[in-house]
Every structure is written in C-alpha cells, then in structure tokens.
MIZA-912544 format. One record per residue (C-alpha): x, y, z; residue in one letter. Coordinates in Angstrom, 2 decimals, m for minus. Example, Ala and Ser with C-alpha at 12.3 -4.5 7.8 and 13.67 -1.06 7.14 Angstrom:
<nodes>
      px      py      pz gunu
   12.30   m4.50    7.80    a
   13.67   m1.06    7.14    s
</nodes>
This chain:
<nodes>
      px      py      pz gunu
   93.62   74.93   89.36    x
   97.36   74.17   90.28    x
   99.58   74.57   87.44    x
  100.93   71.20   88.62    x
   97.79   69.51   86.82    x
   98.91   70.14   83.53    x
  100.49   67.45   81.29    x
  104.28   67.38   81.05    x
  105.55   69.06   77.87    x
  108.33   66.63   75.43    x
  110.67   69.44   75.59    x
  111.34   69.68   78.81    x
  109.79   73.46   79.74    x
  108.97   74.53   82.73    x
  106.86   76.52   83.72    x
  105.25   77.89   87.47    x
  103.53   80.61   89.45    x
  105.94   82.06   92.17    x
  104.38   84.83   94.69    x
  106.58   87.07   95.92    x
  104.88   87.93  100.24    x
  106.06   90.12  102.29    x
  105.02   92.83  104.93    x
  104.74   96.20  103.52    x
  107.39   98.49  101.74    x
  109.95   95.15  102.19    x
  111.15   95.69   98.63    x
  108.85   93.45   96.68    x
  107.70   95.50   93.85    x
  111.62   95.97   93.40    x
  112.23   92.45   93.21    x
  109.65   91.85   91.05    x
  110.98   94.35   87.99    x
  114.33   93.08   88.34    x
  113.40   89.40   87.88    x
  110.93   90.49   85.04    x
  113.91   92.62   83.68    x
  111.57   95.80   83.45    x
  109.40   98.04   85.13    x
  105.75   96.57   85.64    x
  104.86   97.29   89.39    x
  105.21  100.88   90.56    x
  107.70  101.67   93.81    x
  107.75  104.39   96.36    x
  108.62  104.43  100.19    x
  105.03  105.00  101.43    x
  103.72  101.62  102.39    x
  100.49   99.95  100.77    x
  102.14  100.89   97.46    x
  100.94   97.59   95.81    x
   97.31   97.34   95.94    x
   96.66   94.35   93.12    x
   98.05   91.37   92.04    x
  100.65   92.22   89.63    x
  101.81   89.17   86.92    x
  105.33   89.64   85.75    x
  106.76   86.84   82.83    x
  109.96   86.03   82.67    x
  111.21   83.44   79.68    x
  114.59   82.00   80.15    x
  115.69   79.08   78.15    x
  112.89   76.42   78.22    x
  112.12   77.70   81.65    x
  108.91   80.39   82.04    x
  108.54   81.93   85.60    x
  105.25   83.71   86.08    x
  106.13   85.68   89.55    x
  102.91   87.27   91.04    x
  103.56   90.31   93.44    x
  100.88   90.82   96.04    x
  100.06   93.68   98.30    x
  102.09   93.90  101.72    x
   99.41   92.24  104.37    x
   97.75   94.52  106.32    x
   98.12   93.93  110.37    x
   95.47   96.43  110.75    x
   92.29   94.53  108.97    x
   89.98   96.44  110.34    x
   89.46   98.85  106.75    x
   87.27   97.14  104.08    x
   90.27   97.96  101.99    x
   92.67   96.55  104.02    x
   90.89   93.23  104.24    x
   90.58   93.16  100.12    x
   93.98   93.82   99.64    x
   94.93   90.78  103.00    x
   92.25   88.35  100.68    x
   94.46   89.12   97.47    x
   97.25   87.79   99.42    x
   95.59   84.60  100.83    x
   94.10   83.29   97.21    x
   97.94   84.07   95.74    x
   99.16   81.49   98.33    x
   96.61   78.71   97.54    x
   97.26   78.43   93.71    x
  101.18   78.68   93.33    x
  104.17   76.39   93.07    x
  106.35   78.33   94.77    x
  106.39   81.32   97.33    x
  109.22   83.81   97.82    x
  109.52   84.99  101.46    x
  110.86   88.62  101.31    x
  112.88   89.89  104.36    x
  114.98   92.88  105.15    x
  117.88   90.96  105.80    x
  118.46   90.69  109.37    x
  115.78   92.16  110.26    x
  112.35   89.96  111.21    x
  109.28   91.89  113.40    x
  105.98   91.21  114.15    x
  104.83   91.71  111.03    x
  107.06   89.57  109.07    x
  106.09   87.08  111.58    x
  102.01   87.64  110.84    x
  103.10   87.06  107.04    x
  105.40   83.89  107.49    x
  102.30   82.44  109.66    x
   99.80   82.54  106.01    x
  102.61   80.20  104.41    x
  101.01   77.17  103.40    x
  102.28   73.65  104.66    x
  103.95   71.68  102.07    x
  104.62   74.13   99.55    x
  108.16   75.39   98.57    x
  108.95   78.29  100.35    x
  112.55   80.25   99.39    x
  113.62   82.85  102.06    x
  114.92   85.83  100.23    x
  117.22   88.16  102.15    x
  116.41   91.25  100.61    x
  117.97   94.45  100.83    x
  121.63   92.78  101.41    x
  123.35   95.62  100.35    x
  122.30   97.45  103.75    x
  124.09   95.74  105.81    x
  127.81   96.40  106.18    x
  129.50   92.92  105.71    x
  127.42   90.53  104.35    x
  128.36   87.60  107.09    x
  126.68   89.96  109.43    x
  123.67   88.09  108.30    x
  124.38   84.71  109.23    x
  123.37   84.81  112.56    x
  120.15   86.17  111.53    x
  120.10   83.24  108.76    x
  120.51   80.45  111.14    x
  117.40   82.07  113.61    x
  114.95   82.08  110.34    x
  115.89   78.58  109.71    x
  113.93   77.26  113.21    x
  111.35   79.73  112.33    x
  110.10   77.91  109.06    x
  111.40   75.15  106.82    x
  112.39   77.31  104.04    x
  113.86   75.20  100.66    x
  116.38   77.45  100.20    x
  117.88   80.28  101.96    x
  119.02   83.60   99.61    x
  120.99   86.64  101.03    x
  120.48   89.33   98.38    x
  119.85   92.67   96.48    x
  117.61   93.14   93.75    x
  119.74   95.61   92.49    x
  122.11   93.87   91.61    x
  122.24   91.94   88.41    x
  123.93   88.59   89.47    x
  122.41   88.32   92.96    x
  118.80   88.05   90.64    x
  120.01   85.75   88.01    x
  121.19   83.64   91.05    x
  117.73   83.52   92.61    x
  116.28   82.31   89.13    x
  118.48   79.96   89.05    x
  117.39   78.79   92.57    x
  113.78   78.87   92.00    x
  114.20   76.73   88.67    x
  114.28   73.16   89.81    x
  110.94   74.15   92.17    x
  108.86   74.60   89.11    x
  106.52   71.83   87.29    x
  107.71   70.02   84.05    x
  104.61   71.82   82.02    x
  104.24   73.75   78.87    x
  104.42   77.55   79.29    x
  101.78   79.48   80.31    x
  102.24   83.11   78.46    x
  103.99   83.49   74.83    x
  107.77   83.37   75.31    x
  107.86   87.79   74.68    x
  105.17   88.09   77.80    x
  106.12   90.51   80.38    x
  103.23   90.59   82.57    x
   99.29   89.99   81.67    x
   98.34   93.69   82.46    x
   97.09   95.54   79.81    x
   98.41   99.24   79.38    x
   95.35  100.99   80.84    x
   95.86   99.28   84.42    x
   99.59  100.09   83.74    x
   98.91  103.88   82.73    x
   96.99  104.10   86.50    x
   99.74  102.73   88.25    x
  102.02  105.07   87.06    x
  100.19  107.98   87.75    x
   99.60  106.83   91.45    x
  103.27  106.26   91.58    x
  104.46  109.40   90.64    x
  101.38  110.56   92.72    x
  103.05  109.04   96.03    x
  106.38  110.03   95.72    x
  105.74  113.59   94.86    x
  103.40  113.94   97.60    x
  105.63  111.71  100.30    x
  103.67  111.49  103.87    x
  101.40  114.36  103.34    x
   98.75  112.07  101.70    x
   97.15  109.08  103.19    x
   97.82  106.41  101.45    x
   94.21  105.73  100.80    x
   94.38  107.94   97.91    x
   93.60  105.78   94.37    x
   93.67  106.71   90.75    x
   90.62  105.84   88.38    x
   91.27  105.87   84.77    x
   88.04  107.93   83.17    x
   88.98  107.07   79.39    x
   91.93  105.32   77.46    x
   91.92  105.90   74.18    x
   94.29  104.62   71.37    x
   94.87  105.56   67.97    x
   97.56  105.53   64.84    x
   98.66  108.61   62.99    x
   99.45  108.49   59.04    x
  103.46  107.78   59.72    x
  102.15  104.77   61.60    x
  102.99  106.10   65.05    x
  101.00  105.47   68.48    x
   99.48  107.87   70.37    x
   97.07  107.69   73.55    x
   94.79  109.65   74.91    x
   94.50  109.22   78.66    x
   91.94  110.75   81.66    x
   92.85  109.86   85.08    x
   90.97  110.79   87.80    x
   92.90  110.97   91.07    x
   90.21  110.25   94.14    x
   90.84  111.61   97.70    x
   89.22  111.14  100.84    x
   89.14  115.00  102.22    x
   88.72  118.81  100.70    x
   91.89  119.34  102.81    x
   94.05  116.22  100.55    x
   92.69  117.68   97.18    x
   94.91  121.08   97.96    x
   98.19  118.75   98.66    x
   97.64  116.92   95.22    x
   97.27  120.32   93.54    x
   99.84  122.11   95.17    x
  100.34  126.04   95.10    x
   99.47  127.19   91.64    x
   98.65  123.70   90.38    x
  102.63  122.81   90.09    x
  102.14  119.34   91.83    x
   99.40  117.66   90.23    x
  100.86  119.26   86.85    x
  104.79  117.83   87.77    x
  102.64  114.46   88.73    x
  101.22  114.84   85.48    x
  104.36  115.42   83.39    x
  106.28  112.87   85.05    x
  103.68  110.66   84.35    x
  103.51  111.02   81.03    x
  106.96  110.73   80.32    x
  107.63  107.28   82.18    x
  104.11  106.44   79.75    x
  105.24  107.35   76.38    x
  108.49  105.70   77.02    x
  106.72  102.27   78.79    x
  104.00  102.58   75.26    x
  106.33  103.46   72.71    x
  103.59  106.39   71.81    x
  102.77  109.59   72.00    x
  100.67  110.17   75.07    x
   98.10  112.81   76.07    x
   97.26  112.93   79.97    x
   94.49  114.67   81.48    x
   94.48  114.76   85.65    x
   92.21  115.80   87.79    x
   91.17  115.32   91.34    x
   87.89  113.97   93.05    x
   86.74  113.91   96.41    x
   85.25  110.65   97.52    x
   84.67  111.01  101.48    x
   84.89  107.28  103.21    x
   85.45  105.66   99.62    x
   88.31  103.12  101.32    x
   85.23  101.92  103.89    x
   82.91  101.15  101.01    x
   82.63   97.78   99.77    x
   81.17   99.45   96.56    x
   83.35  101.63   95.75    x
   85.72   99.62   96.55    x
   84.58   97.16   93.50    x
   83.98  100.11   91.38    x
   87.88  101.39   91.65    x
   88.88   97.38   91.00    x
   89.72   96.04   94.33    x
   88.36   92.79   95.22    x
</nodes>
C-alpha cells in the first residue's frame, strides 16, 4: 500500500519511504548511514555488498524519512541470486514516495543507464551527485549536470558527498517537501526496522569482504547458526553469537581461514568489536566456515540464507 493512502495527521508530520538505486558499489550504503546518522548497512569496495533491503529512520522535527537502500542491480541476471537481489530492487520502486538516483558525479555508463531505465513514471525522482568530493572543482560537474537533465526529469538535481555533514542535511532538506502529510511510520528513536541478529550477520560479512578484498567471490554469505541474549547480575548485556560463513569452493574456505587461522580469527575480532560497540553488550562470536558448492544457483538455498 502507498504510504500516500494514509490520513493526514493535525500536526503537520510527514512522513515517506525514499529508496536510495543505484548500480553497484556507487556509494549507497554510505549515503544511507549518513542520512540515518549511524551505521546500519555495511560498506566495502567489492561490489554486490548490499544484498537486502535495508530500512534506515531518520526523525527530524515533525518530519520522519524512512530511506530504504537496495542492492546495486545486477546487469548480469543470469544467477538465481542475481535475479533475487534485481526483484528486491523492482518491488522498492513500486511502493515509495520518493526515489534517490545515486551517481558518481560526472560519471554515467551503461549501467547507470540500465538502473535510471526501472524509474517509475510519475514518481519524484532526486538525482544525487554522489561522490562530489572526487572531482577537482566542483563546477566541473555542470556540464555533466545539464546532460542528466535530458536523460530523465529528475525533481531536483544534488551535487554532493555523503561525507560531509552539510551536503546531507542539505539533501534532507530537499527531499522534505516530496513526502506525504501522514503520521509517522516508526517511533520518533527508530533507526532502522532490523533487528540485531540480521545486523550481527552483516557485520561479519563486512569485515569478511574487506579483509579478504578480490580473493573471494562475492558470492560468499554469512548464516547466523544461534543468537542468543542474556543479562548478567550488574544488569549488563551480553550475546552469544554463531555465524557460519558459507563458501562456494574447498579452495575459498583456505582464503577465509588464512595461514594459521589469522584471517577468519582478525574477521572475527573485528567483528566483534564493531558488535559490542553497535549492542552496547558484551559479545561472544563463534566463526566458522562451510562449504556449500552452487548454493548462489539454488533457489532453495537461496530462501534458506534469506534472499527472496
């Protein structure tokens, strides 16, 4: 249902869903922690980092954004998992108010152009110029600015970087007066409607990626075994977590490990750090890894690891 449907609220909220599209490894996991204000979508170079629709909530005056990050569409659908994470994309775009269009300023391919073609017609769509910072004079990308403009009617056009503070509280600002006049759709503290289980699995695939850069396919998942939470006498948290990393080869399980077990334990540690401080608790993490030939070409396995 479009949020649009709801009744208007006395006090003047507002409240929307906002995708944020892109092609892959354009900077849109990055965009969405800085206009959620903290980390809830995990980053890394490799491509195909995002593989599920992500919620972030952000509450600012009687204004509620709910931004939804989707996975980078896939050019290459061939993959069952490639298709599942190109259908994530697709039912975003039917049920939102408002879609952010994320470029590499001045740059547009064939890939951004495969993306732009999925916008739907009618619907607000706000160009943002990511990655600003980049380039070496920012009036390099007018030019570039004026071309996107006969490529799509875009509401509003928005050179940027989501690193830096002002050039994000400017795009909020700019996607404000897009949103329905409704009542808000997540309590006013929300930061995303991911519980800390789905969280704790990102983060180990995270750290997974970056530690083991282009020496791992990126088919490579992480399948929490048990999540377990409990309250010492002092009152403090602590978790108990078992993540199962799953690989596609013999030959990939040896890369996650590394020599002596250092990787998968540095994956580990690292891990568990970012955790205790994202949790506020003390965390236990068990890793290990699990071969799963062909499990990215299996529609059931596929279900089984929470895709589609």
């Amino acid at each position: 249902m479009s949020t649009t449907e709801h009744p208007v609220p006395p006090d003047g909220r507002r409240c929307g869903l906002v995708a944020i599209v892109g092609r892959p490894n354009v900077g849109k996991s990055t965009l969405l922690n800085a206009l959620v204000g903290q980390k809830i979508s995990i980053t890394s170079r490799k491509a195909q980092t995002t593989r599920h629709r992500i919620t972030g909530v952000r509450t600012v005056g009687a204004t509620q954004f709910v931004f939804v990050d989707t996975p980078g569409f896939q050019t290459r659908q061939s993959q069952p998992l490639n298709r599942t994470l190109n259908r994530a994309v697709t039912a975003v775009l039917a049920d939102v108010d408002v879609v952010l269009f994320v470029c590499e300023a001045g740059r547009f391919g064939p890939d951004d152009a495969k993306v732009l073609a999925l916008l739907p017609p009618g619907k607000p769509a706000i160009l943002v110029a990511n990655k600003l910072d980049a380039l070496a004079r920012r009036r390099d990308a007018l030019p570039w600015l004026r071309q996107m403009q006969e490529r799509h009617a875009f509401a509003e056009y928005v050179p940027m970087s989501a690193r830096r503070a002002a050039d994000v509280v400017r795009l909020l600002a700019i996607v404000e007066p897009h949103l329905p006049r409704q009542d808000w759709l997540h309590a006013e503290d929300a930061l995303t409607d991911r519980d800390e289980r789905f969280l704790a699995g990102e983060i180990v695939r995270e750290k997974l990626f970056r530690l083991t850069g282009d020496e791992l396919p990126y088919t490579s998942t992480v399948v929490i075994e048990r999540f377990e939470e409990s309250v010492d006498g002092q009152g403090a948290r602590r978790a108990d977590i078992a993540a199962a990393i799953v690989v596609e080869r013999e030959a990939h399980k040896g890369i996650v490990i590394g020599a002596g077990g250092e990787r998968l334990k540095r994956i580990g540690t690292e891990a568990r750090l970012e955790l205790q401080k994202l949790m506020d608790a003390r965390v236990h993490l068990e890793l290990w890894v699990k071969v799963r030939s062909g499990w990215a070409d299996d529609e059931a396995h596929l279900r089984s690891y929470g895709y589609g």
